[in-house]
C-alpha positions as CSV (number, residue, x, y, z in Angstrom):
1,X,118.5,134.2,71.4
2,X,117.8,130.6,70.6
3,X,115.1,129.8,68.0
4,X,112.6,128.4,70.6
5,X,113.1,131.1,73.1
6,X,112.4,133.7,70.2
7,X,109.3,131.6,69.3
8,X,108.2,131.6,73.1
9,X,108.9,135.4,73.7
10,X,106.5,136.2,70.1
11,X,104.3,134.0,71.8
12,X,103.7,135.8,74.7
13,X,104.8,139.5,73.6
14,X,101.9,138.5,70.5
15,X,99.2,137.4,72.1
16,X,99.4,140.1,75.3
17,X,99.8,136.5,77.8
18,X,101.5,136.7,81.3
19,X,101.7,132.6,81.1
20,X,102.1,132.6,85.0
21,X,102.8,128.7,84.9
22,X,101.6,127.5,81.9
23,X,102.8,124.7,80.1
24,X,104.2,124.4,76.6
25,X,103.9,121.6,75.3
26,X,106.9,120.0,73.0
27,X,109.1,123.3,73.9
28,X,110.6,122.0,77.2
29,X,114.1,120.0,76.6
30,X,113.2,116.5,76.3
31,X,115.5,113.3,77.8
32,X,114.5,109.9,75.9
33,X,118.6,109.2,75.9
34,X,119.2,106.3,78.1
35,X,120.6,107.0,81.5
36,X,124.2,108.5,81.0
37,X,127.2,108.6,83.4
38,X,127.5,110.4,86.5
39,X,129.6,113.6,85.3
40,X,129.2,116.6,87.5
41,X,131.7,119.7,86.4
42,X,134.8,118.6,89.0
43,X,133.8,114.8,88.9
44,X,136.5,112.3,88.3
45,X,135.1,109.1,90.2
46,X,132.2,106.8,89.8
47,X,130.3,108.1,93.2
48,X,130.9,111.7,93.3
49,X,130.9,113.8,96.3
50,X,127.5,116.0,95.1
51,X,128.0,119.5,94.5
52,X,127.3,122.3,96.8
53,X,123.8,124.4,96.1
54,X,125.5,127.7,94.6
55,X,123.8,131.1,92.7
56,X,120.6,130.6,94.6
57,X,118.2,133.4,94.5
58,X,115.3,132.3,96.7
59,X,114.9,129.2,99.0
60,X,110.7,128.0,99.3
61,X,109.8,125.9,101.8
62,X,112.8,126.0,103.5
63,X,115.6,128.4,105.1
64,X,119.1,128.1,102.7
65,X,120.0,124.5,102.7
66,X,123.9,123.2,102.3
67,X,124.3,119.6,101.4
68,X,127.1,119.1,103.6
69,X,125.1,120.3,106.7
70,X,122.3,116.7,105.5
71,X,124.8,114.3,105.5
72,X,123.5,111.3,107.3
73,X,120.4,111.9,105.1
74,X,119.4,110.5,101.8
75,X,118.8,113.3,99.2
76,X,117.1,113.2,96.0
77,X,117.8,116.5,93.7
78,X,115.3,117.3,91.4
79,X,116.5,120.0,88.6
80,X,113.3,121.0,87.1
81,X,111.4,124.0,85.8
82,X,107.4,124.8,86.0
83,X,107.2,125.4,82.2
84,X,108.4,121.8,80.9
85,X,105.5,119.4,80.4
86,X,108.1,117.0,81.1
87,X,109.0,118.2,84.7
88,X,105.1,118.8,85.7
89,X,104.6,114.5,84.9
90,X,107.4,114.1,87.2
91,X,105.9,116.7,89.9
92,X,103.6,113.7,91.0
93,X,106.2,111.4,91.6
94,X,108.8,113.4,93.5
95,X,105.7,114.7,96.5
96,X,104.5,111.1,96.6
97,X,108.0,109.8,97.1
98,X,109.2,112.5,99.2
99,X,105.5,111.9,101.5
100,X,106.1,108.1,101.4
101,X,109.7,108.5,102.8
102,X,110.2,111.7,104.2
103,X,109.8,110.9,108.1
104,X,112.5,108.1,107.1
105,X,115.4,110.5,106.4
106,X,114.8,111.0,102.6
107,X,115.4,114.9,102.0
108,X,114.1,116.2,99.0
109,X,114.9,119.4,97.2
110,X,113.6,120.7,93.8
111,X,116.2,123.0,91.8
112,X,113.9,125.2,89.9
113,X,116.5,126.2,86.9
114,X,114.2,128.4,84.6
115,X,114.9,127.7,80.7
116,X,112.7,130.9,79.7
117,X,112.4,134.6,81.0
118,X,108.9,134.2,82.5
119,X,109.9,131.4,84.6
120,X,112.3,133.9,86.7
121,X,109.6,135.5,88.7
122,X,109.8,134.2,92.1
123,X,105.8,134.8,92.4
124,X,105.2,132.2,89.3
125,X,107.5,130.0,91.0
126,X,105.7,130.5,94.4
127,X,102.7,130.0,92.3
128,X,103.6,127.1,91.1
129,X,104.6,125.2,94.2
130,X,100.8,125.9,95.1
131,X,99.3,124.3,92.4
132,X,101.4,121.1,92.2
133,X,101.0,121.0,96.0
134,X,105.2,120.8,96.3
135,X,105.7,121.5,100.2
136,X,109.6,119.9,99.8
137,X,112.0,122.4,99.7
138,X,112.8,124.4,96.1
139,X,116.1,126.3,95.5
140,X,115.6,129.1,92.5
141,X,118.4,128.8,90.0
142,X,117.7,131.8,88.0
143,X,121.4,131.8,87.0
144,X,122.3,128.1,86.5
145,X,124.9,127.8,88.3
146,X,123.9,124.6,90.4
147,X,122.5,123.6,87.2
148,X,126.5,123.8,86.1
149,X,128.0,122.9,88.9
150,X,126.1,119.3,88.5
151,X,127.0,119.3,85.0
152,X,123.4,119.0,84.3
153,X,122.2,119.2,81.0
154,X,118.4,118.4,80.8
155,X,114.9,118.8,82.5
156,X,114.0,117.1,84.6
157,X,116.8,115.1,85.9
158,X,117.1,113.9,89.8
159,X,120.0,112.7,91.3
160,X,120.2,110.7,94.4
161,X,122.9,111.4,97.0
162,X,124.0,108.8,99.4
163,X,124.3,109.7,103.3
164,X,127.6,110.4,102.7
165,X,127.0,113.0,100.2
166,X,127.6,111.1,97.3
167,X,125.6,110.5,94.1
168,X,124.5,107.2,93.7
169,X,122.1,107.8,91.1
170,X,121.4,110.1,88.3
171,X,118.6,110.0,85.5
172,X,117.2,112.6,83.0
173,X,113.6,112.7,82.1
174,X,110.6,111.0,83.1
175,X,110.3,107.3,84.0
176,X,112.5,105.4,86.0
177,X,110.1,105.4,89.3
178,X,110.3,102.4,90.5
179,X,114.1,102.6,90.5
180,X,114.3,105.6,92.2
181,X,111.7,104.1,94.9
182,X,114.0,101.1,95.0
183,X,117.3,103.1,95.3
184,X,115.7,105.4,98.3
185,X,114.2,102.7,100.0
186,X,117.8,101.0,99.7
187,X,119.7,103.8,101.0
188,X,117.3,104.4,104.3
189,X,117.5,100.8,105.0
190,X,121.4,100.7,105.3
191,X,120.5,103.7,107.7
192,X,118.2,101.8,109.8
């Protein structure tokens, strides 16, 4: 058990706390590296054909999704979890972009990976969802193995897939909006 994870679980087995989406600050894996390389797990070129969702427990918002049944559509990929005070700033920023662009083509699907026990439960998930007022659809991760199969490494991180099912884009942690407007808003033009 990893030092943080032992300090989380004391936390809540201590203080008699079902933390039911709270945040914790400064525990959350941070991402102030620059942007790095797309490297999925069987990547070998610079646009990778995106991996398949895999390992999912529980689809919101949607029925099962497979990427290769959106091609033709733009897809942004959010890895995230509701316990990172990194991926909750993001939150905003992925339902205003998937509302601005959404009747456009742009698909968007959150990848709730959990990093601690408590963010398993599909209700806290569900609950979640609610309170950030996500209505995109969220695949549940619970054992990281879309999370692998990107190669992923951090939280948040989205990834943009091209209509051909590519990624054209990849960045970890927050910032980077205006890009990732600019890099959608590409994409659905070529569409047009």
């Amino acid at each position: 058990m990893s030092l943080r994870l032992l300090a989380v679980s004391a936390l809540v087995a201590g203080l008699g706390l079902g933390l039911g989406g709270a945040v914790i600050p400064g525990l959350c894996t941070e991402a102030d590296a620059p942007p790095r390389p797309v490297t999925p797990a069987a990547a070998t070129t610079a646009e990778q054909t995106a991996p398949e969702f895999v390992g999912i427990s529980n689809w919101f918002n949607s029925q099962p999704l497979r990427l290769a049944d959106l091609r033709g559509k733009v897809v942004l990929v959010d890895f995230w979890t509701y316990g990172c005070v990194n991926c909750v700033n993001t939150l905003p920023h992925v339902t205003a972009l998937y509302s601005k662009y959404r009747d456009r083509g742009l698909v968007v699907i959150g990848v709730h990976t959990p990093e601690f026990p408590f963010e398993h439960s599909a209700s806290n998930v569900q609950a979640a969802l609610k309170r950030h007022g996500i209505t995109y659809p969220v695949a549940q991760d619970n054992n990281s193995q879309t999370w692998n199969a990107y190669g992923n490494q951090y939280w948040p991180a989205q990834y943009i897939i091209d209509q051909n099912g590519k990624i054209v884009f990849q960045h970890d942690g927050e910032g980077r909006y205006d890009e990732i407007d600019r890099t959608v808003a590409r994409l659905l033009s070529a569409n047009s």
